[in-house]
C-alpha positions in Angstrom: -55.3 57.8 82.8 -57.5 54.9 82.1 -59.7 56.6 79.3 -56.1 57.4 77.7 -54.9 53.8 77.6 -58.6 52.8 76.0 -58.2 55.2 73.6 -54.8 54.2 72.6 -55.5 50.7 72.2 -58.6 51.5 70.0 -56.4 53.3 68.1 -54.2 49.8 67.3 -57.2 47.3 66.7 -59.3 49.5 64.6 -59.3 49.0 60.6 -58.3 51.7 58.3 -61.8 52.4 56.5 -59.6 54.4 54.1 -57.6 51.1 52.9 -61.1 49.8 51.6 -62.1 52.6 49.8 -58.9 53.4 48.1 -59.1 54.0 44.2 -57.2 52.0 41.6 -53.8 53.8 40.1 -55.4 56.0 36.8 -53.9 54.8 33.2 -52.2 58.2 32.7 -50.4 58.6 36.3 -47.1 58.7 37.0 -46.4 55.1 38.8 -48.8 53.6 35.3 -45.8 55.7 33.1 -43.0 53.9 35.3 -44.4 50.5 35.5 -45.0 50.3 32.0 -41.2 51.9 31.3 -39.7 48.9 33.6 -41.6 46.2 31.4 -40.8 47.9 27.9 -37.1 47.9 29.2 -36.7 44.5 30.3 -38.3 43.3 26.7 -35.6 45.4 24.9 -33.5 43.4 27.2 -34.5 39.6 26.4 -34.5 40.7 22.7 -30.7 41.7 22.5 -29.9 39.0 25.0 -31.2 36.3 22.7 -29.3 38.2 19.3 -26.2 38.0 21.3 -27.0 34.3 21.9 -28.0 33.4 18.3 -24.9 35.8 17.0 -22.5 33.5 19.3 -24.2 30.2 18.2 -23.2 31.7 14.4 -19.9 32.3 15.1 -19.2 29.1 16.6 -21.0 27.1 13.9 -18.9 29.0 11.2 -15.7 28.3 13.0 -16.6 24.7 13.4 -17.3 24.9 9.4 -14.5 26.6 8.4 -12.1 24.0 10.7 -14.1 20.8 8.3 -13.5 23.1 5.0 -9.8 23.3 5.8 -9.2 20.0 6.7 -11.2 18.8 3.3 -9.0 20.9 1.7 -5.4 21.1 2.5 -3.1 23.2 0.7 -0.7 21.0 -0.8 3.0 22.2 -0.5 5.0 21.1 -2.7 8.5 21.7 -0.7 7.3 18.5 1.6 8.4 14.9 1.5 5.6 12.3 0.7 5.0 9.5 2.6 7.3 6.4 1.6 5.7 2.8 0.8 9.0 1.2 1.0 7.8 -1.7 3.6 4.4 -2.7 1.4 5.0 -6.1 0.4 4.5 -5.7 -3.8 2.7 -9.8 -3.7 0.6 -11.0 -1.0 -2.1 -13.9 -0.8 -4.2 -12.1 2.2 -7.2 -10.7 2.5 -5.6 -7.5 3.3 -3.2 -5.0 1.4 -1.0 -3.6 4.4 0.6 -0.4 3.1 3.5 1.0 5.4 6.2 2.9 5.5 8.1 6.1 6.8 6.7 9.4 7.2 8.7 12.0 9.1 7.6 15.0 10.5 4.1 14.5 9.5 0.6 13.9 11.2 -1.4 11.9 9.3 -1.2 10.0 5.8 -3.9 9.2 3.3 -3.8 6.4 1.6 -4.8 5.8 -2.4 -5.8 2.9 -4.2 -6.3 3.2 -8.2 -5.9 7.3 -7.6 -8.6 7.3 -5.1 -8.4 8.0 -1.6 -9.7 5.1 0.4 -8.7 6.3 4.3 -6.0 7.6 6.5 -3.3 6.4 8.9 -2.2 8.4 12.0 1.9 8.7 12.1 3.6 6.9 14.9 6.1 8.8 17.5 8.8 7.1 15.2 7.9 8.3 12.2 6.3 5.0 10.9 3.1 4.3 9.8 0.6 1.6 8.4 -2.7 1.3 7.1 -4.8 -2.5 6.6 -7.2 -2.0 3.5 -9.3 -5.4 2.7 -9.5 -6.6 -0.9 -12.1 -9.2 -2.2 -10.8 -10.0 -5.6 -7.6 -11.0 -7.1 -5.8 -8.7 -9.0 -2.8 -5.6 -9.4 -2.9 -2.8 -7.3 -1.8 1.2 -7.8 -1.0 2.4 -4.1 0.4 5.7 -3.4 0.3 8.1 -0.2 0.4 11.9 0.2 0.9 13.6 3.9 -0.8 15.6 6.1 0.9 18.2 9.0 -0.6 21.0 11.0 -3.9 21.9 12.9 -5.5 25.0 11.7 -3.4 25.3 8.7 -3.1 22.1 7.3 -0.5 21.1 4.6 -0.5 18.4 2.0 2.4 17.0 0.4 2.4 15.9 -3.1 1.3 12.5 -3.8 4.0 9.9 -4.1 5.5 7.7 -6.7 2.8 4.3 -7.6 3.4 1.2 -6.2 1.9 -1.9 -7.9 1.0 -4.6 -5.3 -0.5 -7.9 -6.8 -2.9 -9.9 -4.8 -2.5 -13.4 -5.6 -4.5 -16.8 -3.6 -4.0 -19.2 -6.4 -1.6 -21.5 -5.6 0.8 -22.5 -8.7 0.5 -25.5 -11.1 3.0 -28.3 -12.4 2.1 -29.3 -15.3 5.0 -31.5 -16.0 7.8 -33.2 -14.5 10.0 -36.2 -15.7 12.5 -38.5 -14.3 14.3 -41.6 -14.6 12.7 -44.5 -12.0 15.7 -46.6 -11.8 19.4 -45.5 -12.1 23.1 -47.0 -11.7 24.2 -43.7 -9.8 24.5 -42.2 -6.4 22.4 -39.0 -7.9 19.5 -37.9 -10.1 17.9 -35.1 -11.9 14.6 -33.9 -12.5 13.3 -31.9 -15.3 9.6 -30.5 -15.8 7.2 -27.5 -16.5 5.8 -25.6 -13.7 4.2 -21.4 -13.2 6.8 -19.2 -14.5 8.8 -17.6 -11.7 7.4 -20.1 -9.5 10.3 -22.1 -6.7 9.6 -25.8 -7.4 10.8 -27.8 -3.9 12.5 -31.4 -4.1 12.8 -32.6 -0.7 13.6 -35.7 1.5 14.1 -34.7 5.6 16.6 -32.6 5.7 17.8 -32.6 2.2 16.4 -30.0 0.1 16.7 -29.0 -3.5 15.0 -26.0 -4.7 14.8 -23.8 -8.2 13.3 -21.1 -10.0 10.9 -21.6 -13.1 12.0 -19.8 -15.9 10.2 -17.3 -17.7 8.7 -20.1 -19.8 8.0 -22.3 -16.5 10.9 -24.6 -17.2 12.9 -26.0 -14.4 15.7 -28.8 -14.0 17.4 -30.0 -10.5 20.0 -31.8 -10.9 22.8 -33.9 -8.1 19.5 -35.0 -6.1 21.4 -37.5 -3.3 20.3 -41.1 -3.8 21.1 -44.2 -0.8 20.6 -47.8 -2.5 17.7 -49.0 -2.8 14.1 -47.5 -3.0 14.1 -43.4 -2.5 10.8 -41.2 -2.1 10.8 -37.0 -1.9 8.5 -35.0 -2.2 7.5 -32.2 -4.4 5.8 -28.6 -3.1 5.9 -25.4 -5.6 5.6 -22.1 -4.0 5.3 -18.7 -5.6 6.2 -15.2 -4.4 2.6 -14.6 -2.8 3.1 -17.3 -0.4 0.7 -19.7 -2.1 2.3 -23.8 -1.7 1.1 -26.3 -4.3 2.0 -29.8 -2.2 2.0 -32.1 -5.4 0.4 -35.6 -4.3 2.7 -37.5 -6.1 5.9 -38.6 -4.5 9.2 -39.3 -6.8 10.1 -42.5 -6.3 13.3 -43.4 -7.6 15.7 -47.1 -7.1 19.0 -47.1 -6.9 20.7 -50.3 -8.4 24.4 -50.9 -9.0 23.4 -53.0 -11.8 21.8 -50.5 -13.9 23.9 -48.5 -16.2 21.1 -45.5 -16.3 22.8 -42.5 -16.0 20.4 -40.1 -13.0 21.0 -36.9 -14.8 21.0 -38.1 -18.7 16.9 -36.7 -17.9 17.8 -33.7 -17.2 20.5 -33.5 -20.1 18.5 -34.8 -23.2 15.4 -33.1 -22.2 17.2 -29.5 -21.0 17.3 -27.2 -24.6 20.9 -26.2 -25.3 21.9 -24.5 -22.2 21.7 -20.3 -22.0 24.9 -19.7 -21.8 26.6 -22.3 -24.4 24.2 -21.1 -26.8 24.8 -17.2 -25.8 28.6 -18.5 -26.3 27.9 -19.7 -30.1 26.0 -16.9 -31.2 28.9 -14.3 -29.4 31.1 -16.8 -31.7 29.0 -16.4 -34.9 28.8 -12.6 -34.1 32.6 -11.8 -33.6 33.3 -13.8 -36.8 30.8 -11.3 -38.6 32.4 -8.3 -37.3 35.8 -9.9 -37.8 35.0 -10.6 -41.7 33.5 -7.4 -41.9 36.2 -5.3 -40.9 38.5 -8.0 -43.0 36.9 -7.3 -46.1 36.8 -3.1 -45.1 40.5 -3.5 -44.6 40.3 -5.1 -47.9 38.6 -2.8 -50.0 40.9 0.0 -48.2 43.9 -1.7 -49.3 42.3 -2.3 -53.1 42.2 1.7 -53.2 45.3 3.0 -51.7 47.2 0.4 -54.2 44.8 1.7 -56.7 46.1 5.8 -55.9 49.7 4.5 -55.5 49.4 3.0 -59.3 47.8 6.4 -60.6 50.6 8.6 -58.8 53.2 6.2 -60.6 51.7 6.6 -64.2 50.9 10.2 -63.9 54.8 10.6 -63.3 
């Protein structure tokens, strides 16, 4: 039993000799063929993994491409509303043209100043939109809008109708202004030259007077309140832009008892013969025209019925 158990256990420590002297796998055998198969298959499958990559990258980057082409290039429909610039102020003196107005059922609106586009405004929930563009130089204007609607295929509207909005920082000049210094009556006028269209501002507290220039820049107050004694207002011209001209100047005018100077004679021998009395003398001078010239057709008429009546006669 003992000899057994020794032989077994030499049996469990002792080295395979064989292990050592085993020969390397030949080129042409069949585990060479099947490791070579495995690499050459998992190549094959690295190469069409990284196609399908580069194929998916493609069509990603041509969807991405196609989405920029179609939003450079809406398809304008010409069934849809433009945009409305109802709300852009046509004369402003700031440094920014605000353009706004309604746009209903649209997404976005793009904005154009002298027929180019110079940026977009998103649409508000109400339908409302606005768009600040910064101007350096005085000047007119051409705004008009188109709109935008839709994601993938987007819709333009026709461009619409101009706008003209002047930008205007020069405040307006008076170049003249007359008055009388000392008067007899309760009231005065004044009488002067000052930026056609222009709103020329006589005031004292809370008494105002105010009128437009005429389209020559002509402009005449008139029934300015006087208390006895010394009276000072003051003069401002403002335009439509916004721009105020404070002139430095005060009117200073006295009211005396003792003088018998009319306040208004300024104003009415300076003031050319008033719009509508000469619109009623020329309206004269015309119906009198017309009036002689259908006289003397009546005339002539009557000359050559007579003239038939006396041939008639004689002939009988």
């Amino acid at each position: 039993m003992a000899k057994k158990k020794n032989k077994s256990a030499q049996i469990k420590t002792t080295p395979n000799k064989n292990f050592k002297n085993q020969k390397p796998v030949a080129k042409d055998s069949m585990v060479s063929k099947v490791e070579i198969r495995e690499r050459r298959n998992y190549t094959l499958s690295r190469i069409i993994g990284t196609l399908l990559i580069v194929l998916g990258v493609l069509l990603v980057g041509y969807g991405i491409f196609s989405y920029i082409r179609s939003n450079k290039t809406p398809k304008v429909d010409e069934s849809l509303r433009p945009p409305t610039t109802s709300q852009t102020q046509s004369v402003t003196n700031a440094e920014e043209i605000l353009i706004k107005g309604e746009a209903e059922g649209l997404d976005k609106v793009l904005v154009f100043l002298d027929n180019e586009e110079i940026g977009k405004a998103k649409v508000n929930k109400d339908g409302s939109y606005e768009y600040a563009h910064k101007v350096e130089n005085e000047g007119k204007y051409i705004i008009s809008t188109a709109g935008m609607k839709g994601f993938f295929k987007k819709l333009l509207t026709p461009k619409s109708d101009p706008i003209v909005v002047t930008v205007d920082r020069t405040a307006p000049e008076m170049t003249d202004i007359k008055y009388s210094s000392e008067v007899g009556t309760d009231n005065f006028g004044v009488i002067g030259n000052a930026e056609p269209g222009s709103t020329v501002v006589v005031k004292r507290g809370v008494d105002v007077y105010e009128t437009e220039a005429d389209e020559t820049g002509l402009f005449a107050i008139k029934d300015i309140t006087l208390e006895e004694g010394p009276n000072v207002y003051s003069v401002e011209v403002k335009d439509s832009a916004g721009n105020v001209n404070q002139i430095e100047k005060k009117i200073e005018v006295t009211y005396s008892k003792e003088s018998s100077v009319n306040g208004n004679a300024v104003v009415d021998e300076n003031l050319p013969v008033a719009s509508g009395e000469l619109e009623a003398a020329l309206s004269v001078i015309k119906d009198g025209k017309i009036m002689l010239m259908l006289g003397i057709i009546a005339f002539v008429a009557f000359l050559a019925s007579s003239a038939v009546v006396i041939a008639k006669r004689h002939r009988i």
